[in-house]
N, C-alpha and C positions, 0 to 999 in steps of 0.2 A: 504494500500500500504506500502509495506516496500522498505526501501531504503535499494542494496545492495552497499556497499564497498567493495572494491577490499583490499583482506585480507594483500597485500602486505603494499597498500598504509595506512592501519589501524596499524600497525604494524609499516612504517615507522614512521605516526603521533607520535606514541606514546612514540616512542625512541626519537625522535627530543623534546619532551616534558617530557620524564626523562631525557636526558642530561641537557635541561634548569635548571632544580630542583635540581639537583645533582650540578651543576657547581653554584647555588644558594648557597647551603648548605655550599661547599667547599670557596666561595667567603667571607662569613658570618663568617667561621672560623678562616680562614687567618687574615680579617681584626680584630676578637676579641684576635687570638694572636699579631698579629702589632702593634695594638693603645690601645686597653681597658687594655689589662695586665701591656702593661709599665706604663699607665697614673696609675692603681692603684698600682702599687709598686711604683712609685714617687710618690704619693697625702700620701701612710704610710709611706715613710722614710721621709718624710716633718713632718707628724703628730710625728715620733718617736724621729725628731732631737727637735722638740719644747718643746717634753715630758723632752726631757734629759736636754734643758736649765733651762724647768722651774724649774727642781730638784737642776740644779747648784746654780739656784738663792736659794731658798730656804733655800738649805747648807748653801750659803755664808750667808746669813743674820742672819742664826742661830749661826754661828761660829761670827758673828759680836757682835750682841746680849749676845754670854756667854764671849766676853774680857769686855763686858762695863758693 
């Protein structure tokens, strides 16, 4: 026995289940540009402002080091 479906309603199905996935896709990207991209360009200008202190320290201690 084969089940027929009604090609309209097979066809409804199946658009109502790519818009799910597609509104998936697009939900998925939105939020990776909203929250992922800012938190990692703030998590590297944290990383890049700590790089640049510990270089100041280092300077100063050096310039400390060649008066004494």
């Amino acid at each position: 026995m084969t089940a027929d479906v009604d090609p309209a309603l097979y066809v409804g199905g199946v658009t109502l289940l790519f818009f799910f996935w597609v509104y998936g896709i697009v939900a998925f990207v939105r939020d990776v540009r909203r929250r992922l991209i800012p938190t990692v360009r703030q998590f590297w200008r944290g990383r890049q402002r700590l790089r640049e202190q510990a270089q100041k320290e280092r300077e100063r201690e050096e310039r400390e080091r060649q008066l004494y």
